[in-house]
PyMOL Python script that loads the backbone (N, CA, C, O; Angstrom):
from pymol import cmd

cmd.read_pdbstr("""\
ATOM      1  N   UNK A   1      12.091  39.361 -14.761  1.00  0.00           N
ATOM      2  CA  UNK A   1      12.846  38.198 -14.302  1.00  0.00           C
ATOM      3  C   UNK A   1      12.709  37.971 -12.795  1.00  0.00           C
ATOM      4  O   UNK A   1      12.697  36.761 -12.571  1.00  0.00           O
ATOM      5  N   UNK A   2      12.616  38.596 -11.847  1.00  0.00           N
ATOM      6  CA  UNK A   2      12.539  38.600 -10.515  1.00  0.00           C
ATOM      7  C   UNK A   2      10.883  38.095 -10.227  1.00  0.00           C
ATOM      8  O   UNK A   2      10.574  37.627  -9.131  1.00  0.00           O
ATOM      9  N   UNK A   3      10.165  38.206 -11.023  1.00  0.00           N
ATOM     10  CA  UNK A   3       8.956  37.422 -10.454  1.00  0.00           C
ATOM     11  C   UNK A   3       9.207  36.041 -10.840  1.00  0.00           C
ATOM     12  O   UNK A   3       8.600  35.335 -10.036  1.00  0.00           O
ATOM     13  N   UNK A   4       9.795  35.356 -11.664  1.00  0.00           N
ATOM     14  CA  UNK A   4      10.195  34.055 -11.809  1.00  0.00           C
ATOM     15  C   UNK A   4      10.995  33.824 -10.827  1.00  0.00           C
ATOM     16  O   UNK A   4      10.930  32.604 -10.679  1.00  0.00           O
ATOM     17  N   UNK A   5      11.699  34.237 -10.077  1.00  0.00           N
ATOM     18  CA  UNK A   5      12.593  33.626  -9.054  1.00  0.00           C
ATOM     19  C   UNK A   5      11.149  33.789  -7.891  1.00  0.00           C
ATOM     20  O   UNK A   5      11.017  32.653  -7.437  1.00  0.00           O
ATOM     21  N   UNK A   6      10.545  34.299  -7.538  1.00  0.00           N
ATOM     22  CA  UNK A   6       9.746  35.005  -6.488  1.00  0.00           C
ATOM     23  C   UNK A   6       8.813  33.294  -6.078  1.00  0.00           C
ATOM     24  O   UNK A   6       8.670  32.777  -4.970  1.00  0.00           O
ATOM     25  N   UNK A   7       8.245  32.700  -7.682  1.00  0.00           N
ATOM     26  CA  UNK A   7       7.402  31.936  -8.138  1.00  0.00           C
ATOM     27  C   UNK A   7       8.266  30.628  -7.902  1.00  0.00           C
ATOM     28  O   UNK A   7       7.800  29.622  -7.367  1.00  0.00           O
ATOM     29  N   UNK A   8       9.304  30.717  -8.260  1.00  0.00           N
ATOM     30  CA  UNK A   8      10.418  29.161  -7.755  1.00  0.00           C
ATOM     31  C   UNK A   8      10.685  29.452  -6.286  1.00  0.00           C
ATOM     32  O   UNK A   8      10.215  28.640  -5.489  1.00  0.00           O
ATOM     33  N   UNK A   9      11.223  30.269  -5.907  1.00  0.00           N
ATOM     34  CA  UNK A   9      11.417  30.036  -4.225  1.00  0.00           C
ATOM     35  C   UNK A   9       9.711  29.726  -3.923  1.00  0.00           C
ATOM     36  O   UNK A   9       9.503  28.571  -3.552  1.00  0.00           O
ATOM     37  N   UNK A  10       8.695  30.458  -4.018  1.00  0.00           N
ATOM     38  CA  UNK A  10       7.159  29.856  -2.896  1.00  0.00           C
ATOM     39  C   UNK A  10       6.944  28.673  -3.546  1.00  0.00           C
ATOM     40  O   UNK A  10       6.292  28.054  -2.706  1.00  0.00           O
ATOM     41  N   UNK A  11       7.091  27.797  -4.702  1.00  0.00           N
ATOM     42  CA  UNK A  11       6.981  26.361  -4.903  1.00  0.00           C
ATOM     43  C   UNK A  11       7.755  25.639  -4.159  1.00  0.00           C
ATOM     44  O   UNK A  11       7.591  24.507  -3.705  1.00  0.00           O
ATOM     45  N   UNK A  12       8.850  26.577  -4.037  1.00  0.00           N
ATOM     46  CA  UNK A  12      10.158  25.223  -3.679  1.00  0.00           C
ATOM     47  C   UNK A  12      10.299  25.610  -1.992  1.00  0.00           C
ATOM     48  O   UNK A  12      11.263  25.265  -1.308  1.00  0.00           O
ATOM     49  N   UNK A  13       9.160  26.377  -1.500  1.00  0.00           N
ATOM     50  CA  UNK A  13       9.315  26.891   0.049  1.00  0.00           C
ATOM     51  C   UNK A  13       8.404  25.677   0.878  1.00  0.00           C
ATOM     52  O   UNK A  13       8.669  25.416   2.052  1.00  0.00           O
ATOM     53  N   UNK A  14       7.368  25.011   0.178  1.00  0.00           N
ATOM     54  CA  UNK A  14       6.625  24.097   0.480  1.00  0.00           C
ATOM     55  C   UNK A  14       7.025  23.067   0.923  1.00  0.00           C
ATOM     56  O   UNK A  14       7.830  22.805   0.030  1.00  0.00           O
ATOM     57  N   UNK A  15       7.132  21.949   1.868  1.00  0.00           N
ATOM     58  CA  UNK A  15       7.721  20.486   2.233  1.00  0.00           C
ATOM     59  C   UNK A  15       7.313  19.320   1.274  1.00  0.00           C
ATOM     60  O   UNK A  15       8.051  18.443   0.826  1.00  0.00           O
ATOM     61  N   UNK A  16       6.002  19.500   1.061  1.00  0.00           N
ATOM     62  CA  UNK A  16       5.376  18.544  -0.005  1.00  0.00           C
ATOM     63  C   UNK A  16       5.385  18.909  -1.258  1.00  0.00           C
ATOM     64  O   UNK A  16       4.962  18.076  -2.059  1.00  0.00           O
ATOM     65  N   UNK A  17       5.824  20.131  -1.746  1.00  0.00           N
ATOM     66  CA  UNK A  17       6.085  20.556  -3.316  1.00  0.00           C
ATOM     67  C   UNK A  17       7.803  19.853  -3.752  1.00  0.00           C
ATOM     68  O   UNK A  17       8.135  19.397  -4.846  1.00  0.00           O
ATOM     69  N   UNK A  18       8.684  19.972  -2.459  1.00  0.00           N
ATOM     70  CA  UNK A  18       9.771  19.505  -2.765  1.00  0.00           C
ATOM     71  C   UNK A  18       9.589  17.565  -2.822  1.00  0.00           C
ATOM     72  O   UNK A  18      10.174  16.778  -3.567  1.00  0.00           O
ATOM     73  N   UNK A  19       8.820  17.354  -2.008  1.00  0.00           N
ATOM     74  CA  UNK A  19       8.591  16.034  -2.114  1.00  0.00           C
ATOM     75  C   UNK A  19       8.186  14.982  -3.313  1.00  0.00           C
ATOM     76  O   UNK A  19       8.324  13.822  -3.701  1.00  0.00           O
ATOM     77  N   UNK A  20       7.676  16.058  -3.563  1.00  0.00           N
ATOM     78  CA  UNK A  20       6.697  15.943  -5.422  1.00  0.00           C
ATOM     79  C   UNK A  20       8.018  15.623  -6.026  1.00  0.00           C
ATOM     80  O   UNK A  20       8.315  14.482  -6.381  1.00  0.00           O
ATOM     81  N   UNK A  21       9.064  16.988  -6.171  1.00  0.00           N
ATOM     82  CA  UNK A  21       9.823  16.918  -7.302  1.00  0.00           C
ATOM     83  C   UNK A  21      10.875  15.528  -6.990  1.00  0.00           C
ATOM     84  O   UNK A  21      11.416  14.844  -7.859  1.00  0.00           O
ATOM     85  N   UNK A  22      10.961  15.378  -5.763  1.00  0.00           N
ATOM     86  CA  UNK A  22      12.184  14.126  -5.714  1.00  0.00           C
ATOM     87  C   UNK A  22      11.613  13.434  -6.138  1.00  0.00           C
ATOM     88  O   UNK A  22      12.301  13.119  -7.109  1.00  0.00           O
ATOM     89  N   UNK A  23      10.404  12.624  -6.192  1.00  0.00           N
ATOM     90  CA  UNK A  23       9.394  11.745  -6.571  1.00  0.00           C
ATOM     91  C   UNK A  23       9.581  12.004  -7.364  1.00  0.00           C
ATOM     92  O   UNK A  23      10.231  11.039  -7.766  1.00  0.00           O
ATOM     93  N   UNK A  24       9.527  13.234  -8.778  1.00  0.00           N
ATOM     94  CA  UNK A  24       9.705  12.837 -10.205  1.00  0.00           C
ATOM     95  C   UNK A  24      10.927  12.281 -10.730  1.00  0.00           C
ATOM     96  O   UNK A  24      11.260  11.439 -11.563  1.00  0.00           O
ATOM     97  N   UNK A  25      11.558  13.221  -9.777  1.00  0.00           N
ATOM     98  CA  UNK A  25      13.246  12.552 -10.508  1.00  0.00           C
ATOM     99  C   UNK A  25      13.196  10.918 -10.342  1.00  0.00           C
ATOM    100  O   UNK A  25      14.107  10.393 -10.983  1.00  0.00           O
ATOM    101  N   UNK A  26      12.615  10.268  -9.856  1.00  0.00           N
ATOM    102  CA  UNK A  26      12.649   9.035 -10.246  1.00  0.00           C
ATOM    103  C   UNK A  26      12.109   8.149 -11.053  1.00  0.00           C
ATOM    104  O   UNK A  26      12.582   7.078 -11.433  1.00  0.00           O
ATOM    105  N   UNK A  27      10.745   8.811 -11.384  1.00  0.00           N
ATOM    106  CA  UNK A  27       9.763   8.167 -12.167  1.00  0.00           C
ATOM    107  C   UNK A  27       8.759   9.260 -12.807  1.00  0.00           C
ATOM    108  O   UNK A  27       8.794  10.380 -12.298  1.00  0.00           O
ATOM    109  N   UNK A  28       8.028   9.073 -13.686  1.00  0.00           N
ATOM    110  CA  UNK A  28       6.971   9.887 -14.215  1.00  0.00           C
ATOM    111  C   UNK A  28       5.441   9.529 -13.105  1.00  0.00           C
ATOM    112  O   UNK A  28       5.067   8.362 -12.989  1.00  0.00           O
ATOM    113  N   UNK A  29       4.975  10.244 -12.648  1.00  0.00           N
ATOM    114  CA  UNK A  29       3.897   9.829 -12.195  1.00  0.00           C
ATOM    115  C   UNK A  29       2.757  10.404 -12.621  1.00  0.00           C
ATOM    116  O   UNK A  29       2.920  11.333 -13.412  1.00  0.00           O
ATOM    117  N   UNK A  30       1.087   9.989 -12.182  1.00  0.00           N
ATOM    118  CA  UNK A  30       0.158  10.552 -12.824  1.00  0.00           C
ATOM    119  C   UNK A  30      -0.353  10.480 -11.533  1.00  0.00           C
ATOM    120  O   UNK A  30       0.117   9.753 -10.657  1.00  0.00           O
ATOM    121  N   UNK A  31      -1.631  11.473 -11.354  1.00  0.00           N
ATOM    122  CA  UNK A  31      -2.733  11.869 -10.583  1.00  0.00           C
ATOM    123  C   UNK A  31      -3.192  10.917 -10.160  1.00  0.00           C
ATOM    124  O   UNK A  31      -4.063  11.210  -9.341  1.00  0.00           O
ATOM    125  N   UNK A  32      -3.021   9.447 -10.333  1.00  0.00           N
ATOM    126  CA  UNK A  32      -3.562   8.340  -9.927  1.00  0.00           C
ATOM    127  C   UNK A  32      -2.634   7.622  -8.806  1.00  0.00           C
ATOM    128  O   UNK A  32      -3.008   6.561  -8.307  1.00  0.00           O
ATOM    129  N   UNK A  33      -1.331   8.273  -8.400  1.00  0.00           N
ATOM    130  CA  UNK A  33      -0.428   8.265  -7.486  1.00  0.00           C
ATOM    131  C   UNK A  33      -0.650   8.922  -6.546  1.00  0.00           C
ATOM    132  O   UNK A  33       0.333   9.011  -5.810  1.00  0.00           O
ATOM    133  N   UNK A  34      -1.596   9.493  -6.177  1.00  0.00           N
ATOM    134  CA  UNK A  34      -2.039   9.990  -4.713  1.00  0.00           C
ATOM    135  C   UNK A  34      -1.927   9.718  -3.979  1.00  0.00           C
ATOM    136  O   UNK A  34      -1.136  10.274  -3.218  1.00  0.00           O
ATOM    137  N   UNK A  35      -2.673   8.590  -3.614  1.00  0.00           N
ATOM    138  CA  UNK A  35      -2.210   7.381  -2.479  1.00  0.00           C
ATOM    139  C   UNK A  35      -0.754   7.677  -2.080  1.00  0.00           C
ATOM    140  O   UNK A  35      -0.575   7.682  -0.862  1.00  0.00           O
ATOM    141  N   UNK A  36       0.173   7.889  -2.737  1.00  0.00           N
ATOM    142  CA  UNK A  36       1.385   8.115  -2.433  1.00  0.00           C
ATOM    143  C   UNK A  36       1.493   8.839  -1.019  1.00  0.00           C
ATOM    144  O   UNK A  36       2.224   8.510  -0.084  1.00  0.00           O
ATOM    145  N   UNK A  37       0.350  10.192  -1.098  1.00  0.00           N
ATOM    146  CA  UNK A  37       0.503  11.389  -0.322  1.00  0.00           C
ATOM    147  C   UNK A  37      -1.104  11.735   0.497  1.00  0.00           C
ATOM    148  O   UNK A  37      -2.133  12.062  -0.095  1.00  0.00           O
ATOM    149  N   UNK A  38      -0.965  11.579   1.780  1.00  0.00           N
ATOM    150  CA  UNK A  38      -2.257  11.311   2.426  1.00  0.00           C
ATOM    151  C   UNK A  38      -3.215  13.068   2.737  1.00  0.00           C
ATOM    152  O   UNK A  38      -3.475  13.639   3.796  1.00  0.00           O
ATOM    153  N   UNK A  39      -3.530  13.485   1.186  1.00  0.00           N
ATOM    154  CA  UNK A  39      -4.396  14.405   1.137  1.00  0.00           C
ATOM    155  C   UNK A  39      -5.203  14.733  -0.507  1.00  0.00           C
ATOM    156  O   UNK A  39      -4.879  14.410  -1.649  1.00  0.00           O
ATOM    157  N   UNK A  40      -5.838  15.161  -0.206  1.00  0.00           N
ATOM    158  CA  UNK A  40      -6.924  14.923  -1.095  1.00  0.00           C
ATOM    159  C   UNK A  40      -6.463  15.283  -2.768  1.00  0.00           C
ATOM    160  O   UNK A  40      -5.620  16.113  -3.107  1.00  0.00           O
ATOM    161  N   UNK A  41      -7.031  14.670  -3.395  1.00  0.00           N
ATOM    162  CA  UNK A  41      -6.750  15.121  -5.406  1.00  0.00           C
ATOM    163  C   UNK A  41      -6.667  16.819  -5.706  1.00  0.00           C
ATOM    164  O   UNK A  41      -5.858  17.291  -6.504  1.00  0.00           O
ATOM    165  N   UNK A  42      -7.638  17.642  -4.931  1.00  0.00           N
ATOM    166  CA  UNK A  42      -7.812  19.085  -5.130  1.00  0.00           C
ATOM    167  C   UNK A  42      -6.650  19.562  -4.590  1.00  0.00           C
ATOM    168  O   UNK A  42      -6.242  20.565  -5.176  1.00  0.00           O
ATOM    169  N   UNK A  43      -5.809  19.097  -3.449  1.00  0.00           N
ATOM    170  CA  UNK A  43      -4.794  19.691  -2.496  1.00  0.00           C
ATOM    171  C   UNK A  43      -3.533  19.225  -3.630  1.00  0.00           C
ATOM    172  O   UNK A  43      -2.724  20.088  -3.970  1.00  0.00           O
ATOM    173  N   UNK A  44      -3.446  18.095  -4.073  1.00  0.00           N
ATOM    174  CA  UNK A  44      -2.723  17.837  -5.104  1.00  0.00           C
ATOM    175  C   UNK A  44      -2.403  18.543  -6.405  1.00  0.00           C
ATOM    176  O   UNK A  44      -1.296  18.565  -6.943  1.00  0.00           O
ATOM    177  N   UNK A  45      -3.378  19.046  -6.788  1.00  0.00           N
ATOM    178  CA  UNK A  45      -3.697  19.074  -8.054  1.00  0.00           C
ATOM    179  C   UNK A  45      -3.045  20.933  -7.577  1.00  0.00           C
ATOM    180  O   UNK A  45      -2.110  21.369  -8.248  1.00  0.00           O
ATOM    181  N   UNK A  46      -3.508  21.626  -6.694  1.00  0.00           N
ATOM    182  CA  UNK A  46      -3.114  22.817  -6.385  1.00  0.00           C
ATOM    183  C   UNK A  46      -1.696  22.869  -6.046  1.00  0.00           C
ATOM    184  O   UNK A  46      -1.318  24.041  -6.051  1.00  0.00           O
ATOM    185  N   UNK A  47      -0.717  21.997  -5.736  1.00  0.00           N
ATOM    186  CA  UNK A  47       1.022  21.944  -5.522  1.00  0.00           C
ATOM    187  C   UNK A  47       1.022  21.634  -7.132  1.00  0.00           C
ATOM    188  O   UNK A  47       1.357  22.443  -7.997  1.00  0.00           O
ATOM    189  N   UNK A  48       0.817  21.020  -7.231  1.00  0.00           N
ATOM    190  CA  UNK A  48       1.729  20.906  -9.163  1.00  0.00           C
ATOM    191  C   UNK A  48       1.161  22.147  -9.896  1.00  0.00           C
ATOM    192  O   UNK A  48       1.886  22.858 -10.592  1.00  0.00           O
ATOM    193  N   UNK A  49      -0.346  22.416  -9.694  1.00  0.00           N
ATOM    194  CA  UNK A  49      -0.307  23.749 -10.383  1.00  0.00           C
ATOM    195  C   UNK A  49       0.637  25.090 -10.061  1.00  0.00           C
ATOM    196  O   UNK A  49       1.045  25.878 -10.915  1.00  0.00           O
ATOM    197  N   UNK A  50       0.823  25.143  -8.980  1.00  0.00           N
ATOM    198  CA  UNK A  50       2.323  25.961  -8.382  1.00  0.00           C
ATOM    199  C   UNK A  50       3.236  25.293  -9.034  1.00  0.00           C
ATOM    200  O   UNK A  50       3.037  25.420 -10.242  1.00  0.00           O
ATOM    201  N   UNK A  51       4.293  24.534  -8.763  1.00  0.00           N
ATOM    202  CA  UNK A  51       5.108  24.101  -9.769  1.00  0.00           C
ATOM    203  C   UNK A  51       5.092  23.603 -11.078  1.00  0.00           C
ATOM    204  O   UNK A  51       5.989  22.833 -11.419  1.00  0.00           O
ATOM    205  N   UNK A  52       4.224  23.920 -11.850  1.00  0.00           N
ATOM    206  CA  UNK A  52       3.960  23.860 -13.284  1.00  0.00           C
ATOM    207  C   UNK A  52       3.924  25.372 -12.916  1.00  0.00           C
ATOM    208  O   UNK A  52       5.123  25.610 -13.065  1.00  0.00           O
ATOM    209  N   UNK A  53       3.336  26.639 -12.512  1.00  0.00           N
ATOM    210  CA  UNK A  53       3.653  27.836 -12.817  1.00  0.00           C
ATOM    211  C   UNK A  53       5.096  28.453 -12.572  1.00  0.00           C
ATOM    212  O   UNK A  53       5.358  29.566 -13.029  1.00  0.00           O
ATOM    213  N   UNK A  54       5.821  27.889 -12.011  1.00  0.00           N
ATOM    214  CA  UNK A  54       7.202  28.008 -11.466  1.00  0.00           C
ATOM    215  C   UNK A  54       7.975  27.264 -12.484  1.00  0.00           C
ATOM    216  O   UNK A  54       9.199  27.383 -12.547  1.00  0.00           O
ATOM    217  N   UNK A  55       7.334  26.535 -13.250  1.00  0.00           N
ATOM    218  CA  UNK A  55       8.334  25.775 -14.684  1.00  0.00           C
ATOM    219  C   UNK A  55       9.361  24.883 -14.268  1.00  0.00           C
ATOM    220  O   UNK A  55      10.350  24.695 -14.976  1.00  0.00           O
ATOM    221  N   UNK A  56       9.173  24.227 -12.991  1.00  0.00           N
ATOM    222  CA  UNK A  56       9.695  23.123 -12.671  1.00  0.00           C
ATOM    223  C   UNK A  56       8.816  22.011 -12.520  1.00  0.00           C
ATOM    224  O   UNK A  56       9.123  21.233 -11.617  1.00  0.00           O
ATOM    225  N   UNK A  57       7.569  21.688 -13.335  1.00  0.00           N
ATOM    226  CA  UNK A  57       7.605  20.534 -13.722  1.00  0.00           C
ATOM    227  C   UNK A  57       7.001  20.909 -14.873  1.00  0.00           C
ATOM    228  O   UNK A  57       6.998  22.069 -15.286  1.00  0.00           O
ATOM    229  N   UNK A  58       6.232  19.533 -15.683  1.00  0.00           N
ATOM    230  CA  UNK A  58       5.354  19.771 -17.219  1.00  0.00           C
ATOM    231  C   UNK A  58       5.171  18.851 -17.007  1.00  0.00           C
ATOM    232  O   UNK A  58       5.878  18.031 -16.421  1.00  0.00           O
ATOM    233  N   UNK A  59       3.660  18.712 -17.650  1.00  0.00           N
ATOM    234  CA  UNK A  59       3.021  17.483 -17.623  1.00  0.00           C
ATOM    235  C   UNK A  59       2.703  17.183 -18.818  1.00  0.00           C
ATOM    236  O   UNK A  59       2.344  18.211 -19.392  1.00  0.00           O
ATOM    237  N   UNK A  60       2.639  16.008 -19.693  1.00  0.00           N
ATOM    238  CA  UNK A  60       2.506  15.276 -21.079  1.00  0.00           C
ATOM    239  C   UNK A  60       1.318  14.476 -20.910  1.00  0.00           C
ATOM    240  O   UNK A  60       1.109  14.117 -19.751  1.00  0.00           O
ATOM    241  N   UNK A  61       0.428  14.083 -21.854  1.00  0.00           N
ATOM    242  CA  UNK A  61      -0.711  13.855 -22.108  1.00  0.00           C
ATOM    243  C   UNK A  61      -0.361  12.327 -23.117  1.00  0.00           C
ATOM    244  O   UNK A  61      -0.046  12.274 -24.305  1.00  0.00           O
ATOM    245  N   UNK A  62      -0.583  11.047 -21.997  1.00  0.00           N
ATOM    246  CA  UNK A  62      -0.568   9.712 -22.889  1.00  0.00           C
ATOM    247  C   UNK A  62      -1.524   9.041 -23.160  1.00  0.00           C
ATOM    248  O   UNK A  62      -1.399   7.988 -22.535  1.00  0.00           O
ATOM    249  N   UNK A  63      -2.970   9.030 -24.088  1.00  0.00           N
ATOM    250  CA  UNK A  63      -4.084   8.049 -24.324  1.00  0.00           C
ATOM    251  C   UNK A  63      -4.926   9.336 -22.806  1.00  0.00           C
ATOM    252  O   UNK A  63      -5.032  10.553 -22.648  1.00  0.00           O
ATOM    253  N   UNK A  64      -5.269   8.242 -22.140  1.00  0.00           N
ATOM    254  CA  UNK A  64      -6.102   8.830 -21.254  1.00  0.00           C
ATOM    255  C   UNK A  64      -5.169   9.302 -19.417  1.00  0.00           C
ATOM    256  O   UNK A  64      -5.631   9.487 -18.291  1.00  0.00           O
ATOM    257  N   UNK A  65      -4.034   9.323 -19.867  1.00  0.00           N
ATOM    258  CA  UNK A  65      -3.832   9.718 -18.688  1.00  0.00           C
ATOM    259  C   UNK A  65      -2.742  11.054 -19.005  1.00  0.00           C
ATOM    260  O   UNK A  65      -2.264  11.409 -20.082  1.00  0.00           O
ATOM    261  N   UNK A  66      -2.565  11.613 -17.669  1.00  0.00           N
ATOM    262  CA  UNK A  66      -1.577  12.937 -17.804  1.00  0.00           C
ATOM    263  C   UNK A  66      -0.762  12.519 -16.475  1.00  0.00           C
ATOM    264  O   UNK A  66      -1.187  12.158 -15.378  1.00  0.00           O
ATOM    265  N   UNK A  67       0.858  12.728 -17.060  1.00  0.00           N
ATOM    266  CA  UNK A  67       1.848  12.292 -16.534  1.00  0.00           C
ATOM    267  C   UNK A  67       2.337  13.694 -15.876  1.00  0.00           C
ATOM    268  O   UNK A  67       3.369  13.735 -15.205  1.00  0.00           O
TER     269      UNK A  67
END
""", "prot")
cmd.dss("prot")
cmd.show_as("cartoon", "prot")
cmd.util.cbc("prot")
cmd.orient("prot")
C-alpha cells in the first residue's frame, strides 16, 4: 500500500500533472487537446502515463479516438 501513495504524491507533485486533472474535472479530453499545453505530444503522453499509473485518471477508447 505505501507504494501507491509514493506513486500519487510524484503525479500529484508535478504543476502540469495537477493542471491536467483540473482540466478533466471539467470535460473529457483527448490527445488532440494539446494545443491546450505548450509542449510536445511525447511530454504529454509521459504526465498521463504517470497519472494513469497513480489511478487518477483512465482513459476510454471512442471509434478512433482515446479520451
Amino acid at each position: 500500500v505505501p507504494m501507491a501513495f509514493a506513486e500519487t504524491f510524484k503525479a500529484l507533485s508535478d504543476p502540469v500533472r495537477r493542471e491536467i486533472l483540473v482540466l478533466l474535472k471539467k470535460e473529457k479530453l483527448s490527445r488532440r487537446n494539446r494545443e491546450t499545453f505548450e509542449m510536445t505530444g511525447a511530454t504529454i503522453s509521459y504526465h498521463l502515463k504517470i497519472l494513469k499509473k497513480a489511478d487518477l485518471i483512465r482513459e476510454t477508447k471512442y471509434k478512433n479516438f482515446i479520451y
